[in-house]
C-alpha positions in Angstrom: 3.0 9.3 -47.9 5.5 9.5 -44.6 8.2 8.0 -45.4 11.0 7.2 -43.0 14.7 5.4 -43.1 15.1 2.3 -40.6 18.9 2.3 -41.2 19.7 4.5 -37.8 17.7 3.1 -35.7 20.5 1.4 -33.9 19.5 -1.2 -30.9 15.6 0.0 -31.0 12.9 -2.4 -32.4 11.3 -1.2 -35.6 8.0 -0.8 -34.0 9.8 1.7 -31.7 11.9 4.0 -34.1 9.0 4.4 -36.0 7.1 6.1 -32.5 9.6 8.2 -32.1 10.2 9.3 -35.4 6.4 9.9 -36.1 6.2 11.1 -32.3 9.4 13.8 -33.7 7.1 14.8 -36.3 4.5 15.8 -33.9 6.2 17.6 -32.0 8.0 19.9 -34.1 5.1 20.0 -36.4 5.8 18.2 -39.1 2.5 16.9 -39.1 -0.2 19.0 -38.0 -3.6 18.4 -35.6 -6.2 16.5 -37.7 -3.5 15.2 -40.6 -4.6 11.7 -41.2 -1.7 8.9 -40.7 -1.4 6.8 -43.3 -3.4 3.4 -43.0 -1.7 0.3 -41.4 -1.7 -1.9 -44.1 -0.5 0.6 -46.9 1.9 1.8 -44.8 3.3 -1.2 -43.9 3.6 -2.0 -48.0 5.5 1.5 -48.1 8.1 1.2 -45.4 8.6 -2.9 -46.3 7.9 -3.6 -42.4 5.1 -5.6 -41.4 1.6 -4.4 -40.3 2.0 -5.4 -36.7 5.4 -2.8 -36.3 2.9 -0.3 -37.7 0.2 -1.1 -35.0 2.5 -1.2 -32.5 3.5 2.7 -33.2 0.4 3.6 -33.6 -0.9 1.8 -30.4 1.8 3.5 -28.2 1.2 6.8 -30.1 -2.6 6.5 -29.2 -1.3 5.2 -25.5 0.0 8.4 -25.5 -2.1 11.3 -26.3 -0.3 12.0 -29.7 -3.0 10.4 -32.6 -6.6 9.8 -32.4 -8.4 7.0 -33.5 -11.7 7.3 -35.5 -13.7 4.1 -35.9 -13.7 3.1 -39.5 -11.8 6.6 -40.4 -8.3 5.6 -39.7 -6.1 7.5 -37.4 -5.3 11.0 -36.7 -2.8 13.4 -35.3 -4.1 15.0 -31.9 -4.1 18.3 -31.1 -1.9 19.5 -28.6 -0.9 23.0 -29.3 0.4 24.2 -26.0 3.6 25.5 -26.9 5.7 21.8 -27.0 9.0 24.2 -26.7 8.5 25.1 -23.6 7.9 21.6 -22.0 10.0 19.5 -24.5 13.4 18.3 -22.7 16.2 20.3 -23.6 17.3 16.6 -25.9 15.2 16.7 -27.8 14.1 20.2 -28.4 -11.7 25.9 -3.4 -13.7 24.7 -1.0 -12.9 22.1 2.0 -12.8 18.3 1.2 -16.9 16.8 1.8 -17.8 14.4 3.7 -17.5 10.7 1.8 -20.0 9.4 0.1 -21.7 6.7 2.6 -18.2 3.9 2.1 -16.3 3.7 5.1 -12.8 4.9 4.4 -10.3 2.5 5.9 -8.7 4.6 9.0 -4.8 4.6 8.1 -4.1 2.5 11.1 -6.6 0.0 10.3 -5.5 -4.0 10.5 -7.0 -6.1 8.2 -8.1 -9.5 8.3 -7.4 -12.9 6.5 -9.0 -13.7 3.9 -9.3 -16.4 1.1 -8.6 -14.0 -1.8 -7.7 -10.1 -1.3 -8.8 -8.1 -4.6 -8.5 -5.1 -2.8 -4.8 -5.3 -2.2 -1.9 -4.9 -4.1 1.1 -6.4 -1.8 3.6 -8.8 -3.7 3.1 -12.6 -2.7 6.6 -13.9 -0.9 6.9 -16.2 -3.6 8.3 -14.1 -5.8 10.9 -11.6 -3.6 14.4 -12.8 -4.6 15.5 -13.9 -1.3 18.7 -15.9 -2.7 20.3 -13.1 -4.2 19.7 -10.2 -2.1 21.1 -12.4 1.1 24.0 -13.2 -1.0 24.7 -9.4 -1.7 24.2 -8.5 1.7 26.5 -10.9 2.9 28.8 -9.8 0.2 28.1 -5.9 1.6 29.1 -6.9 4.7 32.3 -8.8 3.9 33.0 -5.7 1.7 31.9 -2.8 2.9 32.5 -2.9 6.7 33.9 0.8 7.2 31.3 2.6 4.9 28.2 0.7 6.7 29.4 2.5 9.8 29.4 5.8 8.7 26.6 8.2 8.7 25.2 8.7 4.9 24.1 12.0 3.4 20.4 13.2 4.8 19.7 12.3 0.6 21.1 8.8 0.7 24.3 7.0 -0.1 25.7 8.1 -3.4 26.4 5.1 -5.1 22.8 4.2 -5.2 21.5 7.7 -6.1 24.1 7.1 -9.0 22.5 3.5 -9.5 19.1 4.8 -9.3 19.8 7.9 -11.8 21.4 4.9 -14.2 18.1 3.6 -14.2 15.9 6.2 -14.7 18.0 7.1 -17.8 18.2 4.2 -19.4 14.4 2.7 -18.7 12.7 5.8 -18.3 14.3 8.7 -20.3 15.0 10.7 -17.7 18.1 12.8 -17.7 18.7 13.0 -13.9 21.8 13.7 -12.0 22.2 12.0 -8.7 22.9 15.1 -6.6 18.6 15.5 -7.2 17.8 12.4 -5.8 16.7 12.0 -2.0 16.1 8.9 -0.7 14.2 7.8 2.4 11.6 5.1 4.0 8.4 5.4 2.1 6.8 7.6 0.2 5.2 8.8 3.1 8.0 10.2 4.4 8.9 12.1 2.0 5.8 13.5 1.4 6.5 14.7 4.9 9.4 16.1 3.7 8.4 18.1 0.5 5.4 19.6 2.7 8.1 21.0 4.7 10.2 22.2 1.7 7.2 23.8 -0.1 5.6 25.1 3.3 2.9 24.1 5.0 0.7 27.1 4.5 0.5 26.1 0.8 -3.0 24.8 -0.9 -2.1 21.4 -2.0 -4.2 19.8 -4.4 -5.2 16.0 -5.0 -6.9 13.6 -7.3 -10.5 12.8 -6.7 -11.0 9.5 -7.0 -7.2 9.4 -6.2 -4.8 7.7 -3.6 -6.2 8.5 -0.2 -3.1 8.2 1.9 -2.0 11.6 -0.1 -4.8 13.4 1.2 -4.2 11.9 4.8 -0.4 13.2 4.8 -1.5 16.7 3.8 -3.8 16.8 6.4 -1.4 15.3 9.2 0.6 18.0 8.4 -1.7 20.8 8.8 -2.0 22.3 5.7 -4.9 22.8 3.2 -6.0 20.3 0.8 -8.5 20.9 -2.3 -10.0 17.4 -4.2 -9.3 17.5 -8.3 -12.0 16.2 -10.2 -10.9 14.1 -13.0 -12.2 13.5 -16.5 -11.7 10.8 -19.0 -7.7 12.4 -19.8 -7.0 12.7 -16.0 -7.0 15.3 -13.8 -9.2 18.7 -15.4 -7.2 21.6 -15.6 -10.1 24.4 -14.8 -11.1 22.8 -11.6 -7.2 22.6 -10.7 -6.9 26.9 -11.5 -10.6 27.2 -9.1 -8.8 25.4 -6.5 -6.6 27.9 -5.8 -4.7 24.8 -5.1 -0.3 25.6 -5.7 1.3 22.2 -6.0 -0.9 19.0 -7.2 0.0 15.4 -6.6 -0.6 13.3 -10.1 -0.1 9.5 -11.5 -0.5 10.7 -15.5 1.5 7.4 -16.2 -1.5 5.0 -14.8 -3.8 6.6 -12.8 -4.7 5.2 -9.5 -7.3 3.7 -9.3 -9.1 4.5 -12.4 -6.2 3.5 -15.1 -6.3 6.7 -17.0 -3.8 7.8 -18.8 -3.0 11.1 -19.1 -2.1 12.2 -23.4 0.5 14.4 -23.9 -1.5 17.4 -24.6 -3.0 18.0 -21.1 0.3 16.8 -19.9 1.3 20.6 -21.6 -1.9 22.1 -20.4 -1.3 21.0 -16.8 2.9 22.3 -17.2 1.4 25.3 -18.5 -0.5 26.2 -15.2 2.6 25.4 -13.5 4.7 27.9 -15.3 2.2 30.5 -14.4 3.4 30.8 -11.2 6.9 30.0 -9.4 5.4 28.8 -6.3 3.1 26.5 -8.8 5.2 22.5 -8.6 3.8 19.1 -9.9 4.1 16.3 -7.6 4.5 13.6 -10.5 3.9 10.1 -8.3 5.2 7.4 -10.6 4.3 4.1 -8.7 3.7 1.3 -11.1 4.9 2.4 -14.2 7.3 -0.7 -14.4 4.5 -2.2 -15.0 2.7 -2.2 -18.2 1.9 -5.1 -21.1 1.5 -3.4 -24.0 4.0 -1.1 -26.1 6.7 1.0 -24.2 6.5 2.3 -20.6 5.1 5.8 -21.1 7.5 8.6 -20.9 7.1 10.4 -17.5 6.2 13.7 -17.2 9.5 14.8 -15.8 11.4 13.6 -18.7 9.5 16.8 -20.5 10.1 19.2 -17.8 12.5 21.6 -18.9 11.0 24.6 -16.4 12.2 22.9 -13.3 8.2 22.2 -12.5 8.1 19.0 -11.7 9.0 16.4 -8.6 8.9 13.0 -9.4 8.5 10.2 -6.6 8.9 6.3 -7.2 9.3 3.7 -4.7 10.7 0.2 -4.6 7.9 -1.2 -2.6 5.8 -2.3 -5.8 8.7 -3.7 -7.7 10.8 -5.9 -5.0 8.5 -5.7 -2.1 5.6 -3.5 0.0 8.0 -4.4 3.3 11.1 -2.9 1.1 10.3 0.4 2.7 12.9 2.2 0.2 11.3 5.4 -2.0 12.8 8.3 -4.1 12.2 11.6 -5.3 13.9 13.7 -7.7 13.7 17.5 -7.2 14.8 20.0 -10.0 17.8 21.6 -8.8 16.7 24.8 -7.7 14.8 22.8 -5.2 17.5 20.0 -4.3 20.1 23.1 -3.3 16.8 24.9 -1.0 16.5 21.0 0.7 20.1 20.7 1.8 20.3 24.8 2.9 17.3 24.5 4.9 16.8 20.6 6.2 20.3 19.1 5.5 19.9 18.4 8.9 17.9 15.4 8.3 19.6 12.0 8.9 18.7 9.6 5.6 15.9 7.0 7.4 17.3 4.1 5.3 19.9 2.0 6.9 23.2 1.7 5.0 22.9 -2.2 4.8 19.7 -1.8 2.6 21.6 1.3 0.5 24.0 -0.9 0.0 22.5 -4.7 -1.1 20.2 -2.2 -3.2 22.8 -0.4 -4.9 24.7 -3.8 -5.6 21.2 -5.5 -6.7 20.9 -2.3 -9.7 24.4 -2.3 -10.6 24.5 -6.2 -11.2 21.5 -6.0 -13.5 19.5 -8.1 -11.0 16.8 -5.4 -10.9 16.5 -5.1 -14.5 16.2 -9.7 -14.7 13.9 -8.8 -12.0 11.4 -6.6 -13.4 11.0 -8.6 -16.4 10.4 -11.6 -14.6 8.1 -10.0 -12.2 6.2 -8.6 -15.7 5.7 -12.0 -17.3 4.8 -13.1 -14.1 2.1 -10.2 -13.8 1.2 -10.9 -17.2 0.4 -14.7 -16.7 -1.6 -13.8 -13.6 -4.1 -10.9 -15.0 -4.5 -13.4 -18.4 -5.5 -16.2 -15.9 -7.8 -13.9 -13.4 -9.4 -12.0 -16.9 -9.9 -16.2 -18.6 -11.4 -17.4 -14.9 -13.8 -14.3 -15.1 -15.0 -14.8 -18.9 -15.7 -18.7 -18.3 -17.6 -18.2 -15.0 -21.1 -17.4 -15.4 -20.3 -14.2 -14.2 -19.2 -13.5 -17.5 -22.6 -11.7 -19.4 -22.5 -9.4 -16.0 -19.7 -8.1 -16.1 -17.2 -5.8 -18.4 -13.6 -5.0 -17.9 -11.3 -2.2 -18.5 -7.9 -0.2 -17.9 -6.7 -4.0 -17.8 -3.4 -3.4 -19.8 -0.9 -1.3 -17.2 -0.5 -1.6 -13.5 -1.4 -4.5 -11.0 -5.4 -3.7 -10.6 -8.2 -3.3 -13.3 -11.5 -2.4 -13.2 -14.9 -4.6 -13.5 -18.3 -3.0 -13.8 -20.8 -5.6 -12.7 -24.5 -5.3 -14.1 -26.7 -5.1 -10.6 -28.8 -2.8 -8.3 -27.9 -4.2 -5.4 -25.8 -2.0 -2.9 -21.7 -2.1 -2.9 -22.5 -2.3 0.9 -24.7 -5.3 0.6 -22.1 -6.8 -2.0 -19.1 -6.6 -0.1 -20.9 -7.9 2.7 -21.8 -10.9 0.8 -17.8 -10.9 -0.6 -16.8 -11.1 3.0 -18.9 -14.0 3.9 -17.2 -16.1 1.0 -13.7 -14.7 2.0 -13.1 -12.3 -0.5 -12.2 -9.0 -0.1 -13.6 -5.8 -2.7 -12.7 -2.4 -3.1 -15.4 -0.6 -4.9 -14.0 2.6 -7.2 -16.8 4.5 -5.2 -14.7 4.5 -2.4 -11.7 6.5 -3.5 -13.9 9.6 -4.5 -14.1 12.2 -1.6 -16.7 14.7 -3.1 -19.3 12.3 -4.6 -18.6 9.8 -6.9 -20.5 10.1 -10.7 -19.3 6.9 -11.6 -21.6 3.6 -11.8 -21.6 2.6 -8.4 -21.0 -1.0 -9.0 -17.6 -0.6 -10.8 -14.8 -2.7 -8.5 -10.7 -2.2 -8.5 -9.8 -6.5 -9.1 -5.8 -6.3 -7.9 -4.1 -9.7 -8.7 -0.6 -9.3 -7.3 -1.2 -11.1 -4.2 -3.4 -14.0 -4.9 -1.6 -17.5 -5.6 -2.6 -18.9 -8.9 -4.0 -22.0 -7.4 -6.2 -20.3 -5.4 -7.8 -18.0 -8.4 -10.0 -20.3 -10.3 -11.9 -21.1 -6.4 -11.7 -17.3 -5.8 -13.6 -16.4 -8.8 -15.9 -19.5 -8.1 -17.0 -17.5 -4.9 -16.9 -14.0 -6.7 -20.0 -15.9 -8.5 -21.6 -16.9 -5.7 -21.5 -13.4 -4.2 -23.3 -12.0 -7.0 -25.7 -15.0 -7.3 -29.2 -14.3 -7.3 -28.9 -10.1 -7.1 -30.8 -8.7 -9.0 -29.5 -6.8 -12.7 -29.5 -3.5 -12.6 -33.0 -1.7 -14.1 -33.3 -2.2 -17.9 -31.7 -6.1 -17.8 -29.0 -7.6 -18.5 -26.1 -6.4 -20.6 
């Protein structure tokens, strides 16, 4: 039986040194594709930890992509065989876009209205920014910092927050990033602007279908071709990506919006593997919400296995502190960082230094860190008490949930024939707002039609239990979709 010491595992739970030293194992083939992990309960008895530590591992192992799990078999070791050496860290070593598919797709200037309950959006309540403290450290930037507030930063930010920001990425993500890769700038938007310029605008860019739309709208604003992914149930599919033609393709393998997927480790390899075919071949690795997540670790980004210089990774602070906090970031490998400041150095940084500042004060004082974990529980509280309203409504026998563990949105399936058009019509009437899946696919969509994204970030507790009683009412009396009831 496997058998590992706990007795280095320094400040790391138990649950976690036993992930990564089975993950180790993996990797380096120490166990092989289809070995059979020993059973949770014996091999609880054998390492004298308890059975939950062991489910734990093997939950974030299966999270991962690394194990399999066969009903009423046990668990086994996956199979990914693309060659782990070249991706592993060096650590630890065609055709045009169609039309939609009858959904209106919100124009990017579109204002919306007011509504009771929004469970289409994903915007942070004001409640819970952390007003106090960042107007005490900007005060105390200003008191401070007077001469360095009136000089012009680098076009890639002030350095002490690209040093704050590549702190962070170390120590909560695993990412072994030196500041000098960092650019910073006002929204991901812009600097999508920016990398289209770096890579060139008469490259094929390709995108995730169902994916993030205002990706596709940037591509296209800028004049260059874009190709639609297809995805299947690991995330984006790797022979549809090589038809495309398509040379950089913009992913979310951490939590896929807006389906939830997760992408497992071995097409994580498969898809670095079509990127090391090719130098002008780059991933765009968009990182949005993985602060976010309930169960087990935060997966490991895919630029934390990069070791060919393949991928870019983009976050933003927008879903952590605020969607106003219009402060993003992308890391390039360094080939690419030394090509941004030869050819568009020019660029003046489009964040203000008063912001670069209070933000790089907020990370260095650990405020960011209290903050996300706050902001967690508080996440936490408000999906268990959206998911409880749902299964005590009579709602509940229509309806099933998934991908409700990561991120700010999940998915719920309702059993009925009647139109998303007619239902969010109806939703609109009771002052709800829906976002069916349907509309985030741009080449037809072959999922159930009456599968809804339910964000929960933005509506006040008080006002779920009375939201959901109306989410009721809007389904009221439809009829069940052919066959009956589930």
């Amino acid at each position: 039986m496997l058998t590992y010491s706990f007795s280095d595992r320094g400040h790391e739970s138990l649950y976690e040194y036993l992930y990564q030293c089975i993950r180790r194992d993996i990797i380096h083939g120490t166990l092989s594709p289809g070995d059979r992990l020993p059973s949770k309960r014996s091999f609880a008895k054998h390492l004298n930890v308890s059975t939950i530590t062991i489910e734990n591992a093997y939950a974030q192992l299966l999270a991962e992509g690394y194990i399999d799990s066969v009903p009423k078999k046990g668990y086994y070791v996956a199979d990914i065989s693309w060659d782990m050496q070249k991706t592993e860290s060096p650590a630890e070593a065609g055709s045009p876009p169609a039309q939609n598919n009858g959904f209106a797709h919100a124009s990017p200037g579109t204002a919306k209205e007011e509504c009771f309950a929004d469970f289409s959006s994903s915007q942070t309540h004001p409640d819970t920014f952390p007003f106090s403290i960042w107007a005490k450290l900007l005060r105390e930037v200003i008191a401070d910092s007077r001469a360095a507030l009136m000089e012009n930063p680098p076009s890639g930010g002030i350095l002490p927050l690209r040093q704050a920001i590549s702190g962070y990425l170390r120590q909560f993500r695993g990412m072994d990033v030196a500041p000098e890769q960092i650019i910073v700038g006002a929204g991901t938007e812009y600097l999508y602007g920016l990398l289209i310029q770096l890579l060139g605008h008469g490259k094929i860019y390709g995108v995730e279908d169902p994916g993030y739309q205002k990706v596709f709208w940037i591509i296209q604003g800028s004049q260059a071709a874009c190709r639609h992914i297809p995805l299947d149930g690991h995330g984006i599919r790797i022979d549809c990506l090589e038809q495309s033609g398509a040379e950089i393709v913009h992913i979310s393998p951490s939590h896929h919006f807006p389906t939830g997927i997760i992408m497992p480790i071995s097409r994580r390899c498969h898809l670095l593997g079509w990127a090391a075919k090719d130098d002008s071949r780059y991933i765009i690795e968009d990182d949005y919400d993985s602060e976010f997540r309930f169960m087990g670790r935060p997966i490991p980004s895919l630029q934390s296995i990069d070791s060919l210089g393949k991928v870019i990774y983009m976050n933003t602070f927008a879903k952590t502190l605020a969607s106003t906090v219009r402060i993003s970031y992308m890391v390039l490998p360094m080939h690419l960082i030394q090509r941004f400041y030869r050819e568009m150095g020019y660029y003046a940084c489009t964040v203000s230094n008063f912001e670069q500042y209070t933000l790089t004060r907020f990370l260095q004082g650990g405020h960011f860190e209290r903050h996300i974990n706050r902001m967690r529980n508080l996440y936490h509280s408000q999906r268990d008490l959206l998911l409880g309203c749902l299964r005590d409504s009579p709602l509940a026998s229509r309806i099933s949930i998934t991908e409700e563990d990561a991120g700010l949105h999940f998915l719920m399936e309702v059993d009925t024939d009647a139109p998303n058009a007619a239902i969010m019509e109806r939703a609109k009437a009771q002052g709800l707002r829906l976002a069916p899946l349907s509309q985030y696919y741009r080449q037809g969509c072959p999922a159930k039609e009456h599968t809804f994204l339910m964000n929960y970030s933005s509506i006040h507790p008080e006002r779920m239990q009375e939201a959901i009683s109306r989410l009721c009412r809007v389904f009221e009396g439809l009829p069940l979709a052919e066959g009956g009831s589930k």
